[in-house]
N, C-alpha and C positions, 0 to 999 in steps of 0.2 A: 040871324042864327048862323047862315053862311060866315059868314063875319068873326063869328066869335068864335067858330071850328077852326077855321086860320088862323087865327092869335093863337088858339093852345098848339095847335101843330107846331108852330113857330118857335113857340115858348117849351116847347117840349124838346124839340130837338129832332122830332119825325121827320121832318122834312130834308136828312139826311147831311146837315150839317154839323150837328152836334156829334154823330156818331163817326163821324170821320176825325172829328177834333178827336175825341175819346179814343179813336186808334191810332194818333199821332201822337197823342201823348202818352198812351202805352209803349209804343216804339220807343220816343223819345228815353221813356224811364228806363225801359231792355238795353239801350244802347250804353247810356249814362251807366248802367249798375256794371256793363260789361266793359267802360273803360276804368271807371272807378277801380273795381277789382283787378282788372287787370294790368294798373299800374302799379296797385300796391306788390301783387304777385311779382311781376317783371320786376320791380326794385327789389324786393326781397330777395331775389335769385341770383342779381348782377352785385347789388352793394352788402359791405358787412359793416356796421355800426362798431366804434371803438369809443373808447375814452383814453384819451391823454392823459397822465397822470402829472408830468411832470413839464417844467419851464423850460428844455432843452429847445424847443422850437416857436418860442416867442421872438420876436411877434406877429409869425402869422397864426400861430394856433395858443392857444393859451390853457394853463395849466386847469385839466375837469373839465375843458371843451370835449364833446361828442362830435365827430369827424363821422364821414361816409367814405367807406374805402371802395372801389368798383376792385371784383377778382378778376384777378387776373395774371400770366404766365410771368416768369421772371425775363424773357424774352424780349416782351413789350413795355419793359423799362427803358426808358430815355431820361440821357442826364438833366436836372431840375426837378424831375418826379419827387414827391414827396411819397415814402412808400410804407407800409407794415411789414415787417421782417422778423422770420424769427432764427435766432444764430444759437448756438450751447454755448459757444465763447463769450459770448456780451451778455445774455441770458435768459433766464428759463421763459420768460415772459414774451410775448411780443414789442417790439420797439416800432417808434417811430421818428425816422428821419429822412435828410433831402439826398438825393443822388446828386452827386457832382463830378463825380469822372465816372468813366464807362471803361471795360477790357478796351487795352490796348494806349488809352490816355496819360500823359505823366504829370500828376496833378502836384502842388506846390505851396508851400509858406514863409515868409508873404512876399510879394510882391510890392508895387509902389501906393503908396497911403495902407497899406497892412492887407492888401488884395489876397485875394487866393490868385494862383496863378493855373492855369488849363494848359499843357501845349505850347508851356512857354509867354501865355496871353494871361495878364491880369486882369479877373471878370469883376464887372461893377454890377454885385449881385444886391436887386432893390428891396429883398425881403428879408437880409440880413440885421439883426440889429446893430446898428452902427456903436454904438459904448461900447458894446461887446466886443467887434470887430476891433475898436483900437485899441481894447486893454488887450485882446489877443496879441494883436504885432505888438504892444509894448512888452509883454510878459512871456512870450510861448517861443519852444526850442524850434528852429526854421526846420523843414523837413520836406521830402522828394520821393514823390513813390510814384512809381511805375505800375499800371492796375493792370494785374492777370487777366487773358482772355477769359470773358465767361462770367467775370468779378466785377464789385462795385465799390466805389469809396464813398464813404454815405459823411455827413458832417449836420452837426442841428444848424437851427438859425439862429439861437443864442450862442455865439461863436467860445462866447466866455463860458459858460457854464452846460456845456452837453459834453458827454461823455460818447463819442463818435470813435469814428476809424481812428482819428490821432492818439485814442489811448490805447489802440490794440496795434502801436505800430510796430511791437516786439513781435507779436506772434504770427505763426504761419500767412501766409501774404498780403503781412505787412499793413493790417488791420482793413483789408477789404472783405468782400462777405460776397458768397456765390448768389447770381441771378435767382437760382432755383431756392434761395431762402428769402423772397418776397413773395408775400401772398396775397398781396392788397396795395391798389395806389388811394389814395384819397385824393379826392373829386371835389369834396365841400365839406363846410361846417354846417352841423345842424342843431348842436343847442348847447350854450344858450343864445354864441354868434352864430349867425348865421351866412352862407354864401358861398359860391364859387371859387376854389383855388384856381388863382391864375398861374398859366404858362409860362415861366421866365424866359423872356423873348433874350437873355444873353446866352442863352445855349441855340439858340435856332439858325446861327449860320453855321454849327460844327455838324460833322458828319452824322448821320441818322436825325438832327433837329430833332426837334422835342415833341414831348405827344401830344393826342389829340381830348379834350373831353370824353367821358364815358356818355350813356344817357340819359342822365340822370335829371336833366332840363326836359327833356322828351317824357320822361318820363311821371313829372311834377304835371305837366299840360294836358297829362290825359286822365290824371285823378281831379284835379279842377276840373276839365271840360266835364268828364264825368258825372261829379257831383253837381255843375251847373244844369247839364239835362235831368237827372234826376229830380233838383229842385222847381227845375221849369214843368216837367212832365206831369208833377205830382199837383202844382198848383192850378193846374187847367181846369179840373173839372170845377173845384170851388170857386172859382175866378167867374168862371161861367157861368155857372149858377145863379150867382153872385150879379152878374147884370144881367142873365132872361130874367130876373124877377126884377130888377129895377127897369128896364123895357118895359115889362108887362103891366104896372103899376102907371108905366107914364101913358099908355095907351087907356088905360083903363081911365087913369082921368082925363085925356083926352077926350073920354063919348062923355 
């Protein structure tokens, strides 16, 4: 009789193991719902979702790609940034393209193999599309601007086919566009490419080098971890269950 009081005890969970699993994996699931939610919250507040509409910035983004732009001040632009901008001059809409000179820079066309030139320094920029790049020096008028403190010279990555600074090089300075009309860098693609925009490491030894990631990696690992405890937390008890009763059954044929 003795005997079989301690099996159900056992089997039950009385004997104070079960009910501590049961409050760890409540914790477990509190914690998970609270980084789940709280990663989607924290991206929602840092990043804004765009769509590309157009080929100007092939091929690192592609035309109906959905981009995540992190906000942020026009301040915290460093030249390579890929950025959302919006100008009356260029137009009504938001754009998107690369920063390549910064105030104070005298940026240039072309240089040797059809370079862009920075500072007098022709950049071997690796996310330019190269066709494009050489019908530009075969086809396009050479040109030298000087970028107003404050200002930026922005250029796609389809050298041949964007419509950039080079076509506002008539109007007020000289087709650059103020800090304070970017609202957004893009950080990654998110559908239907997916990934990380990388740092063009040829801007990183001019002055202010180039930015840094937003959070947006921190921020993906804490809706994973999230959703991983919740899925853990949730399946304890049935898990559990699940062998006291196949325990119980082997003891029982055990006598």
């Amino acid at each position: 009789m003795g005997g079989t009081q301690a099996q159900a005890i056992r089997a039950s969970g009385r004997d104070g193991r079960g009910g501590l699993g049961n409050a760890l994996s409540g914790i477990a699931v509190a914690i998970g719902f609270a980084l789940f939610l709280g990663g989607f919250v924290w991206g929602a507040l840092v990043y804004q979702p765009y769509t590309v509409p157009t080929n100007s910035m092939v091929p690192t983004v592609q035309p109906g790609d959905r981009v995540l732009a992190e906000r942020i001040g026009g301040a915290e632009v460093r030249r390579g940034d890929v950025v959302v901008f919006k100008d009356s001059q260029w137009s009504d809409s938001p754009m998107v393209k690369r920063v390549v000179a910064v105030g104070g820079d005298t940026v240039g066309c072309c240089g040797q193999g059809g370079r862009l030139t920075v500072n007098g320094k022709p950049l071997d920029e690796p996310y330019v599309d190269r066709a494009g790049r050489d019908a530009l020096a075969a086809g396009t008028t050479s040109f030298e601007v000087t970028v107003p403190e404050g200002n930026l010279f922005l250029m796609g990555d389809r050298r041949s086919g964007s419509l950039d600074s080079r076509a506002h090089l008539q109007d007020a300075g000289q087709g650059t566009v103020p800090r304070s009309a970017v609202v957004a860098r893009v950080d990654a693609l998110a559908w239907p490419n997916t990934g990380m925009l990388d740092r063009p490491q040829v801007f990183a030894a001019l002055p202010g080098g180039i930015s840094q990631p937003g959070p947006l990696r921190l921020q993906v690992a804490a809706v994973v971890a999230g959703a991983a405890l919740v899925v853990l937390g949730a399946a304890y008890g049935p898990v559990a269950r699940v062998l006291g009763r196949g325990r119980a059954r082997g003891r029982s044929g055990g006598r």
